[in-house]
C-alpha positions, 0 to 999 in steps of 0.5 A, a space after each residue: 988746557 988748549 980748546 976750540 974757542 968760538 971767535 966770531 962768524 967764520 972764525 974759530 981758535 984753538 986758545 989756552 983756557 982754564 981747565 974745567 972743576 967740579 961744579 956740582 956732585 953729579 958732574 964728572 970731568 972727563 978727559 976727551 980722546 976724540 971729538 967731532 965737527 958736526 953739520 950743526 957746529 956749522 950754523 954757529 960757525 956762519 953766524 945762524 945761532 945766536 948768543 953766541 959770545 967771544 971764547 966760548 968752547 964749541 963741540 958737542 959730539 966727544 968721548 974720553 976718560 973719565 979723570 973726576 967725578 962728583 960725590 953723586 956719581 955712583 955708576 962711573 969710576 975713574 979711568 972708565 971710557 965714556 961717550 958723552 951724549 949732546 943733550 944734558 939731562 938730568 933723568 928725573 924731571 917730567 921729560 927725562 922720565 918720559 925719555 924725551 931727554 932732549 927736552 930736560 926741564 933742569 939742565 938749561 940755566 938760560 931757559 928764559 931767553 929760549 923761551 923768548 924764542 921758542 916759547 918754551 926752553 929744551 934742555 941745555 946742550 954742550 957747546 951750542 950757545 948760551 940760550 942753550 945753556 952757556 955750557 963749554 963743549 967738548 972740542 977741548 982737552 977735557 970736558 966737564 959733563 953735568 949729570 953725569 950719572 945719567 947721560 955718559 955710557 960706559 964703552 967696551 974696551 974692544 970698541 975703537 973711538 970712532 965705532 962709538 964716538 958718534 953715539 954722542 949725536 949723529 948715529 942716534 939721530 939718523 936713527 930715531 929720525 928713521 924711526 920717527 917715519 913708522 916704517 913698514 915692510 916694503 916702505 920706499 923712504 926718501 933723505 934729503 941731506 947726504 951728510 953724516 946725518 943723512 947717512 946713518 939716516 939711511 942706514 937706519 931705515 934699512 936697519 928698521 926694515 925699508 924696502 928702498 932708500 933715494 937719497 938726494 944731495 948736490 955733492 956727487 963724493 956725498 951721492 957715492 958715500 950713501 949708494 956704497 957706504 950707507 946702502 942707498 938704493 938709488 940717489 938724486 942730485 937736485 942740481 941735474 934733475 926736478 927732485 919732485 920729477 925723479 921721485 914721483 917716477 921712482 915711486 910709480 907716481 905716489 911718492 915716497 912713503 916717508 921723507 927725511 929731512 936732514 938738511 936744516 935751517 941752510 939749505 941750498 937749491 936753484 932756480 928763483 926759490 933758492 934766491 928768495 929764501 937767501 933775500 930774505 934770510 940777508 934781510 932777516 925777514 925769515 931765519 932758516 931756508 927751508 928748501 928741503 922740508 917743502 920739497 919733502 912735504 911736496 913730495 911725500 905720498 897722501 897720508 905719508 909721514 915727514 921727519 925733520 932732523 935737519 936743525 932749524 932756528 926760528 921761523 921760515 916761509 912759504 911752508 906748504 900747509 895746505 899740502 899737510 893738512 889737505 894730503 893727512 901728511 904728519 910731521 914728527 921733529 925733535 932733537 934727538 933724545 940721545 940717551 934713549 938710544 945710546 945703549 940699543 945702538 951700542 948693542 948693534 954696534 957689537 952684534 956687527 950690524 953696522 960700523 959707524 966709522 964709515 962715515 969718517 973722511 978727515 982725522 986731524 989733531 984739535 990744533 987744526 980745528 980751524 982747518 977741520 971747519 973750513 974744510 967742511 964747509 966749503 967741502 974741500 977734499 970731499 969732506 964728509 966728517 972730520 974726527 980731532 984726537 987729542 
């Protein structure tokens, strides 16, 4: 089967690799029909995640066919569609059965090497590293999904691939970052990052019930998808004007009752911090430029909450704990636990409340998922999200 292999930084192929087996009775192989470039597949594609190794199959954001499915299997048949979420868990450890799937004690076989990291290991994830699992992804022409008896969800026939395709990440993680920011009727929430996360980010809070939304970007294509597509009240471009300034007069000089990060670990900004944080990441004294969540942290109002979606690796510097402990601020974080919210989302999806689709700007086939990276990247053609058919 062809596949999008990782190659090395700045490189990716589409190879000839074997197609994937049943490994264990409650695998399914599924039969991929579209798939997606997410932000997070670009900290790989520049080299930020490390264990990576020659051929290794990336993708974690796909849906399809179910074609083969373990004895175990007894929720699925074949030929049933699926969304496969990123997180593989296997429903009946002490995490899965509090529903923090992402968090699963037995799907990652690498777990030592995270723990070495982290301290202690989350679940294994599709195509995102061998520290998190070595697992094949799913920008390929099948996939094979472990525990599949708990983690695919059955789509209806009526739904097209790209009104469900992101229940697999993007949609369920704006999502439960919103949620994360307890929000309250007339709250003002603040999303740093216009990207795919971002937006749904933003639909969510309103979806959720806030007041008004300010999103913050540099791309002014990514500032006009969250004002028309995703509902944002007013934006911010941080390369025109002070983020902290713009805030602080939009909020009656309190700040946003709750900020979202949804940049990460790649942050971009100007002036002497944005140029310290690149100096010490090249020097590997720091792991993650952490611009966005201090400029969150800054800005939030007293007793307010910051929610961090944006993926982050290891360690960073010059973080405000001052401001957090002194301002009561709380910080809620987490990768999100897909499978939590799969099916709620879904039922928003056929009640009309919102079409994931909007975020789609690219559609090309996997063989030009090298171009798909690229493009996304470097943000060419105003690209927001790109979506590989098979």
């Amino acid at each position: 089967m062809k596949a999008n292999c990782w190659i090395d930084k700045r490189k990716v192929r589409v190879e000839e690799v074997p197609d994937p087996k049943i490994l264990n009775t409650r695998d399914a192989i599924v039969r991929v029909t579209s798939t997606a470039i997410c932000g997070s597949d670009l900290h790989l594609y520049n080299g930020f995640v490390p264990t990576m190794e020659k051929g290794d199959i990336l993708g974690h954001e796909f849906m399809g066919e179910v074609v083969e499915l373990g004895p175990s299997v007894k929720n699925l048949k074949v030929g049933d569609r699926v969304v496969v979420p990123f997180p593989i868990a296997c429903g009946q450890c002490t995490m899965c059965r509090r529903d923090l799937f992402s968090l699963c004690e037995n799907s990652n076989p690498n777990a030592w090497m995270a723990e070495k990291l982290w301290g202690h290991s989350p679940a294994g994830l599709f195509g995102y590293s061998h520290m998190l699992g070595g697992y094949a992804g799913g920008q390929a022409e099948y996939a094979r999904v472990p525990f599949a008896d708990v983690g695919p969800l059955k789509v209806p026939d009526g739904l097209r691939d790209e009104q469900v395709l992101f229940l697999s990440d993007i949609f369920p993680t704006g999502y439960m970052g919103a949620e994360m920011c307890g929000i309250q009727p007339g709250d003002v929430i603040a999303v740093w990052g216009a990207g795919p996360v971002g937006l749904f980010a933003i639909a969510s809070a309103y979806l959720l019930g806030a007041e008004r939304v300010i999103a913050i970007d540099r791309f002014p294509y990514r500032l006009q998808l969250a004002r028309e597509r995703a509902g944002a009240a007013a934006t911010i471009n941080y390369e025109e004007v002070d983020v902290q300034d713009a805030l602080r007069e939009m909020t009656a000089g309190r700040g946003p009752d709750a900020c979202i990060d949804a940049v990460g670990m790649e942050a971009h900004g100007h002036a002497a911090i944005y140029a310290y944080d690149r100096a010490k990441q090249a020097l590997m004294l720091e792991t993650d430029r952490p611009i966005a969540l201090r400029e969150a942290i800054l800005a939030c109002r007293n007793g307010g909450t910051v929610s961090v979606i944006g993926i982050y690796g290891g360690f960073i510097d010059k973080f405000p704990m001052g401001a957090v402990v002194n301002r009561s601020l709380t910080i809620r974080s987490g990768q999100c636990h897909v499978q939590r919210y799969m099916r709620p989302l879904l039922e928003r999806i056929e009640r009309g409340e919102i079409d994931p689709s909007f975020v789609v700007t690219h559609r090309m086939a996997l063989e030009e998922a090298p171009r798909g990276f690229d493009m996304f990247l470097n943000k060419r053609d105003n690209c927001e999200k790109v979506v590989l058919t098979m």
